[in-house]
Every structure is written in C-alpha cells, then in structure tokens.
C-alpha positions in Angstrom: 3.6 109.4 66.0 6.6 112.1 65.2 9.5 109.8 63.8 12.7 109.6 62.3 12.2 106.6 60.1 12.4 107.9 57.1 15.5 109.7 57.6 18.6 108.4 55.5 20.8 108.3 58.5 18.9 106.3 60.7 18.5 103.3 58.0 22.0 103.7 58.1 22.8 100.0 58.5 26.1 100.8 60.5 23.4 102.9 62.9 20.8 99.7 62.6 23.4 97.1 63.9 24.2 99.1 66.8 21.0 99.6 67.7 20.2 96.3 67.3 23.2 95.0 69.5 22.2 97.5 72.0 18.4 96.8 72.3 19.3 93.1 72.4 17.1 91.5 75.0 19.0 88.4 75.5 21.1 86.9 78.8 20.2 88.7 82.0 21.7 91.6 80.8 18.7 93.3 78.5 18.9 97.1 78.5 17.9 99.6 75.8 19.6 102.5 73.4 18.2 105.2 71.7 19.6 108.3 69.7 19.5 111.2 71.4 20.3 115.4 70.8 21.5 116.8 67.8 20.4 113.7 65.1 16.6 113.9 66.3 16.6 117.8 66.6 18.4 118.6 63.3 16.0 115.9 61.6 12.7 117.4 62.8 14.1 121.1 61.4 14.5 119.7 58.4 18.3 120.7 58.9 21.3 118.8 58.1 22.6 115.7 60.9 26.6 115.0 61.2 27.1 113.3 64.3 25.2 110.5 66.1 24.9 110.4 70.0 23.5 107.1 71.3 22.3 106.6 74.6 21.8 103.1 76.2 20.6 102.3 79.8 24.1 99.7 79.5 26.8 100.2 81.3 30.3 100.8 79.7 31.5 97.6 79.9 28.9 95.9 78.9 28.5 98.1 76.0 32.3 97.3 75.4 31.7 93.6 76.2 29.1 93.7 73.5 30.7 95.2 71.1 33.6 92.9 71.2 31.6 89.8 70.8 30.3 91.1 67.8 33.5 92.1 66.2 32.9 96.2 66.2 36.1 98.4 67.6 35.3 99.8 71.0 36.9 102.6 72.3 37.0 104.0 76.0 36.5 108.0 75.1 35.4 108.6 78.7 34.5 105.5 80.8 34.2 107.7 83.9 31.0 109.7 82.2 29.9 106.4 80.5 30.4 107.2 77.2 32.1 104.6 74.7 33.0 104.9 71.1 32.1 102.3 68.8 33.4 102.4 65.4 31.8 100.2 62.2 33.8 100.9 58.9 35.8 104.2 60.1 32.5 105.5 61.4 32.5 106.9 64.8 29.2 106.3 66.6 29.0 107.5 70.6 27.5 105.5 72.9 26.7 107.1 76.8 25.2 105.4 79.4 22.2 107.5 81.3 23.1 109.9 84.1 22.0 112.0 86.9 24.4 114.3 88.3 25.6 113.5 91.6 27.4 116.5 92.2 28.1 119.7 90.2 30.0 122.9 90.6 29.0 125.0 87.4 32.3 123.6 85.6 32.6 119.5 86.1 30.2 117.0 87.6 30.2 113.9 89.2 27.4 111.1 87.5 26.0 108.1 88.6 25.0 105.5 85.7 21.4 105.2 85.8 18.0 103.1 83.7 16.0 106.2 84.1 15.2 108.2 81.0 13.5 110.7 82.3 15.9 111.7 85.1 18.8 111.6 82.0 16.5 113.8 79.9 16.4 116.4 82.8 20.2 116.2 83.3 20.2 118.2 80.3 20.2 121.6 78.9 17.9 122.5 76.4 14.5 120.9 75.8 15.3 120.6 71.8 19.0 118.6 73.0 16.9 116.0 75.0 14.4 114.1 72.2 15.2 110.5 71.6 14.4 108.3 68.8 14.4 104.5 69.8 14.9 101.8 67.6 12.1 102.0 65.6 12.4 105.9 64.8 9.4 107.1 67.0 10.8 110.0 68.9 10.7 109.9 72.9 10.1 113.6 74.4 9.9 113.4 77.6 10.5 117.4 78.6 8.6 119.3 75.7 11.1 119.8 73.1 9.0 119.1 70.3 6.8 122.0 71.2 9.2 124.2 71.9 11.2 122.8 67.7 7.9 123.7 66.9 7.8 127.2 67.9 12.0 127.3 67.7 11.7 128.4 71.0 15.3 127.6 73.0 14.2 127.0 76.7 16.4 125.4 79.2 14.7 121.8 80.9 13.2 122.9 84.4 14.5 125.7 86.7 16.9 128.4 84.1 19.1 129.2 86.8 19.6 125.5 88.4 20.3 124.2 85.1 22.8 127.0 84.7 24.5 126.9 87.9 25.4 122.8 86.8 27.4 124.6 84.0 27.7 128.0 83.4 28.9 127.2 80.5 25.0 126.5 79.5 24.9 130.3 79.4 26.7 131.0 76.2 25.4 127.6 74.5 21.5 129.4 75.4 22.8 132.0 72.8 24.6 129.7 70.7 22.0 127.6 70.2 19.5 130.6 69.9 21.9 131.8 67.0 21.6 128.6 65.3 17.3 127.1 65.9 15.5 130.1 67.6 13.4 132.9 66.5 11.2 136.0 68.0 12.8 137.3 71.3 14.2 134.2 73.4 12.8 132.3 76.5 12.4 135.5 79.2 13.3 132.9 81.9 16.2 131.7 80.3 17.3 135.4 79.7 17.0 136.2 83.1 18.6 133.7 84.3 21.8 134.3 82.1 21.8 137.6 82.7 21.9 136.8 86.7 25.3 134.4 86.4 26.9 136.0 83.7 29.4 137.0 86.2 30.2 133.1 86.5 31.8 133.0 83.1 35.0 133.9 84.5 35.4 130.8 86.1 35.3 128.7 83.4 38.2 128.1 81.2 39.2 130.6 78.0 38.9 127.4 76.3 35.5 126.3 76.8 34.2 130.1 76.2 36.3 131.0 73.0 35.2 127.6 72.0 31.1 128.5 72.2 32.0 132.1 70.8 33.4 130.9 67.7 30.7 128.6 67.1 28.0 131.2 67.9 30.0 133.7 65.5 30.0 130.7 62.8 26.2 130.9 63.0 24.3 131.7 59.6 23.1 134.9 61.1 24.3 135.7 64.9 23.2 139.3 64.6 20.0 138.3 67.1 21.7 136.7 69.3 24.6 138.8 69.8 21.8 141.6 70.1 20.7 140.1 73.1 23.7 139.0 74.8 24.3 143.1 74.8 21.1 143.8 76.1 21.7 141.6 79.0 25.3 142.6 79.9 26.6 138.7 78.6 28.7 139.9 75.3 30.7 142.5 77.5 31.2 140.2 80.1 33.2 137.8 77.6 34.6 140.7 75.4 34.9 144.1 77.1 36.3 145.5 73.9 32.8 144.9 72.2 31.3 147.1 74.4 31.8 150.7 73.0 32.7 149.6 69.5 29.3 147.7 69.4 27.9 144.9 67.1 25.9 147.7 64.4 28.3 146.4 61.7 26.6 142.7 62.0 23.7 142.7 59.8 24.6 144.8 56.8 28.2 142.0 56.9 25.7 139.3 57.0 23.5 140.5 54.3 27.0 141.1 52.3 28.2 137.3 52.9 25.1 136.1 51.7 24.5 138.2 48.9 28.3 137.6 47.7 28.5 134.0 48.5 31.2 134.2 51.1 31.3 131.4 54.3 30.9 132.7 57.1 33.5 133.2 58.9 33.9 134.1 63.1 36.9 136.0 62.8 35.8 138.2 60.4 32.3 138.5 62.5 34.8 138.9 65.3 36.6 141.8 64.1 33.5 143.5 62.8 32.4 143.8 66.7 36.0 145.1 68.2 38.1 147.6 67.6 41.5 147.1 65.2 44.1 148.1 68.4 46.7 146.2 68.2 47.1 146.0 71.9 43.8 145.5 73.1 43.3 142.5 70.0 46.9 140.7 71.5 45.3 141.0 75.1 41.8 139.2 74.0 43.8 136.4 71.9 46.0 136.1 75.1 42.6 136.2 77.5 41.2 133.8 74.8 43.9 131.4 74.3 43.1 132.1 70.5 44.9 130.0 68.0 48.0 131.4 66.5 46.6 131.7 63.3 43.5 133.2 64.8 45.8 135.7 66.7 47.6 136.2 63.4 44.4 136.8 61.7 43.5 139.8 64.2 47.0 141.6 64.3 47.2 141.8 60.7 43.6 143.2 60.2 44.4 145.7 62.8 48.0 146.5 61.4 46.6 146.7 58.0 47.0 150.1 55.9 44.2 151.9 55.5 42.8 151.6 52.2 41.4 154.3 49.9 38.7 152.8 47.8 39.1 155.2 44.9 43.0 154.4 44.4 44.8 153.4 41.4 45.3 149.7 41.0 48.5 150.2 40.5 48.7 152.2 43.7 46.8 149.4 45.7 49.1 146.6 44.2 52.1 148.7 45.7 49.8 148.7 48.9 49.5 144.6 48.7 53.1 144.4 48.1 54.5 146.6 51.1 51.5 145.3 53.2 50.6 141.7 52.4 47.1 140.6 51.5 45.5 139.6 54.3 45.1 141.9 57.0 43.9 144.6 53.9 41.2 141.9 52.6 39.2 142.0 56.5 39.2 145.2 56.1 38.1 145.7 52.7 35.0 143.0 53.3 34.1 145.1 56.9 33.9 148.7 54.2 32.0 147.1 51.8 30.0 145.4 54.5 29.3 148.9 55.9 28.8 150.4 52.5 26.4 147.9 51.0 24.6 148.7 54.5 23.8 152.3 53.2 23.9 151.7 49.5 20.4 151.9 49.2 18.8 155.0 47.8 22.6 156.6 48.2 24.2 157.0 44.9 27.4 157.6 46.7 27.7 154.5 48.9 26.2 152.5 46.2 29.5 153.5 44.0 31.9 152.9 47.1 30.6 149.3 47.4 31.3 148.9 43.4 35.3 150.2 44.1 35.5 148.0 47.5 34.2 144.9 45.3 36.4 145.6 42.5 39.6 146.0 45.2 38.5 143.0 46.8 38.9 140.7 43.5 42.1 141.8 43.1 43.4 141.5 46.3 42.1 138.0 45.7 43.9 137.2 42.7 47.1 138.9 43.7 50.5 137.4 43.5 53.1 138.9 45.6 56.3 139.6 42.8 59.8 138.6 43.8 61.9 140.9 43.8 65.1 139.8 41.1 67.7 140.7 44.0 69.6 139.9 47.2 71.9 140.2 49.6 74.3 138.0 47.6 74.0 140.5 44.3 75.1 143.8 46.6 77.6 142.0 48.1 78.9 140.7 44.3 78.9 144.1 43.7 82.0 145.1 45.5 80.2 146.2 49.0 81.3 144.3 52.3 78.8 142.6 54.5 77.2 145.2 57.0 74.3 147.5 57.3 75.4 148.9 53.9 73.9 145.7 51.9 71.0 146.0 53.6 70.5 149.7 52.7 71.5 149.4 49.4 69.3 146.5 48.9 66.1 148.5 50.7 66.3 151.1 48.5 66.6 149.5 45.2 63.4 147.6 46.2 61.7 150.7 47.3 62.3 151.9 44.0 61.1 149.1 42.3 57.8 149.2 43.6 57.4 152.5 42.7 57.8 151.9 39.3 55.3 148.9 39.5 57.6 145.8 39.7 58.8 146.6 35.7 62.6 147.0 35.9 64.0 143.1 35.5 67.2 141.7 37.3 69.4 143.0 34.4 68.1 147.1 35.2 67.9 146.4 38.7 71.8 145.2 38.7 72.9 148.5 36.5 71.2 150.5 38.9 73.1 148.6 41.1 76.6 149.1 39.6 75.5 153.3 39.3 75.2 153.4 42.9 77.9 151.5 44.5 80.7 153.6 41.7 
C-alpha cells in the first residue's frame, strides 16, 4: 500500500491530534478527515511539503464545535466554502468540508457540503492535487493520480474542457503546475483544451492571472512550459508583448542561475521574455496590477543605461552613480545569460561572459558615494536661493564624478568659492 507514514510531517503530533479529533467516531456525529493535495503529492515526489490541507466529511461548525471542546483556536477563513482554520501552537492547519459544485461560471462557484469523496476528488483539477492520505498514511486515489506522479504526467480529472470552463483559471495552473511536476510534452487533451478557452482569461481578474504567472516564472525551470504556452497561443494571450520579443533568452538564463547560484527570480524571467519599452512595461504592470516594487523593478531595467562590458571600472562606477544599481544589474544578468548561451566553443563570448561576471560583482558590492555638498553650502557661498544654487550645485557634482568621487568637501568648497567670484 503507497503511504505517507513515514513522512516527518505527518507524525507531526499537532497533524496527529487533529486527525484524531476529526476521525473521532463518537456521539451521532462520526465523520472522517484526510489530507489531501499538495502534502500527499509533494511527499510521493520525494519533494519538499509546506502547507497541510485537511479534508473532513464534517461540517464547519461542527469542525469548529470540535475544536473548541478540545481547546484548539478555530478560525472561520471561509465558512461559505467549508473551510476552517485550526491552529495548534502558531501552526496553521486548513480544514474543508467535501464539495460538489453546484453552480459555476469559470470564475466563482457555488458548493454544497457533501460525505462523498469521490464526487470531492472530481471537483478538482488535476489528478496529482486530488490523493488523500487518511489517518493512518495509506494514500486514497480515487481518480489516477498516482499513475499519472508516476509518469509526471499533469492531466486534468475527467473532461479537460469541463473542468476548465469551472475555472478558467485552471488554464494557467495546467502550465504552472506542468512547470513545477511534469515532464516529456504535456497531456494532448489538456493542451487542447487550453488552447480552445484561452480567450476566457480575460475575464478573470489581473490578480488571479499575474498571481499564477509569477508563480509559474518562480518555477526551477519554466522554459518548457512557457514553450508550450507559445505554441498554443496561451503566453500571448496573457502578455502580448511576449509575442515578438519571444522566450529564446529562457534556457541559457536558467542554465546561468544555476550554474551561478542565483534564486530564481520571475521578474528577471519576466523581463528576459519582453521587451525594455518603458511604455509598453508601465501598460503590462497597469494591465497586471503588478506591485509597486515589481513595477519599479521593470521601469528601471528598461530605463537602465546600456552597459559596455569592456569599460573601465572606473567608468562603470560613474555609470552606477549617475544611474543607480538596479535597473543596470537585470540587465547585466540577461547579457551574461545570453553570453554564457553561446560561450561554448566561442572564444569571444566566452571572454564577454568573464567581463559581464566581473561587472556584476561590482555592481554588487557597490556603495553609492555622497556627494560632500548641498544646497545649504552654495547658498553659504554668497548666491541667493533660485535656479542658480541648483546649477551651481549640478555642475560641481558633475564634475566630481568625473574625477571619480576624489576631491573631498574642503576642494569641492574652493572650487566653489572660484566660481561664484
């Protein structure tokens, strides 16, 4: 019998006492809870587990009413879908009643609480999200997901397109999840289907998509997956700009990351697959609802200088100064991405990765220097406040930097006095 015994997070005893309260057969009330999704999945990959989804054929309230005999916090996350959060020494642990879907428009459903496992494992999407383990760690499969963990295949429970048209939503987690558990070409049926309602990702909310994107782009390796969102018209339908600047860059930025030890990092993925227009990047983030720092993150890659990779350090420090650091680090990593990607048998690209690298550390340890004057000093000076200060101020600066930051506050304030005489 496949199991999750053994597995350190199910004998946690926080997880064992509310499995136990749960599966308690006592009063007229009996009822049963198993873990479900991501826990049992993760565990049979032999990949890491974080959170732990229970499912229980209990109502809400009598999982609440249980858990406040017993002393454990209960909280109400989402009594209308059933679920209910208990929490056992700061540990979060979410308990949902079974479902079927009542009623469903590809963005929200209506439920009805339900004993049935089989009808909840069918509610959902994938076939590796709808394993349980019960209380004893034998897992329950009950729509061929261990066959399909087996051969990391990512296949949608039943019909493709009726499981899709519930949530079209579904569509982007098929290529998420492909990113992140799949292998070989994905699930033909599940490509076609996504290809056929792609059109029905507009109506969801910029949320919801930038929220799957990210995640997808945070995979160890999307390159696959984004290869075939493209080939089925999926990636352009979420980000037109992708379409003529293309997702080449992808693998040789992946192979980069991992050779260098960086995290990966969607933005960065991001910007390897668009173009750096200012204007087109502020209208995604807009269409997006992007962060401010993520739309930050954007406008200064594409405002960035461009950077020569045989320049002086001294010259690129001026560059870092008048510039700042950030926007010229993206697009040093996406060059020596792109260079390491042809540095193989080419002498030339394989000493334009060496300069890129070296730029890159010290971009990294760069410290912006303050400049030793202000407004205040000019003004000390003898010149009224006005443009003037400004000016005068401007080009001292300017001509600090030129000199690599070496005249202190005592030349700076000569040179000063010389020019206001």
């Amino acid at each position: 019998m496949t199991g999750v015994a053994d597995q350190a997070w199910f004998r946690d005893p926080a997880l064992g006492r509310i499995l136990e309260l749960l599966n308690a057969n006592g009063g007229a009330e009996g009822g049963e809870a198993r873990v479900v999704g991501g826990a049992v999945r993760n565990s049979l990959m032999d990949l890491p587990v974080s959170d732990i989804d229970i499912a229980t054929t209990l109502r809400p309230e009598v999982v609440m009413d249980r858990a406040g005999a017993a002393g454990i916090k209960a909280v109400p996350t989402g009594l209308q879908h059933g679920t209910v959060t208990l929490v056992i020494d700061g540990k979060p642990f979410e308990v949902t009643t079974l479902r079927t879907d009542v009623e469903t428009d590809g963005r929200h459903a209506k439920v009805a609480f339900s004993t049935d496992w089989k009808a909840d494992a069918e509610r959902r999407d994938l076939t590796i999200n709808a394993l349980y383990a019960d209380a004893k760690g034998e897992v329950v499969d009950l729509v061929g997901g261990l066959a399909d963990i087996e051969r990391r295949n990512i296949r949608f429970i039943g019909d493709a397109a009726k499981r899709i048209a519930e949530d079209h939503l579904r569509i982007l987690r098929f290529f998420r999840f492909f990113a992140y558990y799949g292998s070989g070409r994905p699930d033909a049926e599940g490509l076609k289907a996504c290809s056929a309602a792609r059109s029905k990702l507009k109506t969801l909310s910029a949320e919801r998509v930038w929220s799957e994107l990210r995640k997808l782009l945070g995979a160890a390796d999307p390159g696959r997956a984004l290869l075939w969102m493209r080939q089925v018209a999926v990636l352009t339908e979420i980000l037109p700009e992708s379409e003529k600047w293309g997702i080449d860059a992808i693998p040789s930025l992946v192979a980069t990351e991992k050779a260098l030890g960086w995290t990966p990092d969607p933005l960065l993925r991001l910007a390897a697959i668009v173009p750096p227009d200012a204007a087109r990047l502020e209208a995604l983030a807009a269409r997006l609802k992007l962060a401010n720092a993520e739309a930050a993150f954007l406008k200064a890659w594409a405002m960035a200088a461009p950077v020569n990779d045989d320049m002086s350090s001294a010259a690129f420090e001026r560059l870092l100064y008048r510039n700042g650091a950030d926007g010229i680090t993206t697009r040093l990593k996406l060059a020596l991405g792109v260079a390491r990607g042809k540095a193989e048998g080419d002498f030339d690209e394989m000493a334009r990765s060496a300069r890129l690298t070296k730029l890159l550390d010290q971009a990294a340890n760069w410290k912006k220097p303050q400049f030793p004057l202000n407004g205040g000093d000019v003004m000390s000076a003898g010149i009224p406040s006005g443009p003037r200060v400004g000016e005068l101020l401007a080009g001292l600066e300017n001509q600090w930097v030129e000199e690599n930051f070496v005249s202190d506050r005592a030349a700076l304030l000569a040179r000063l006095q010389e020019r206001v005489q």
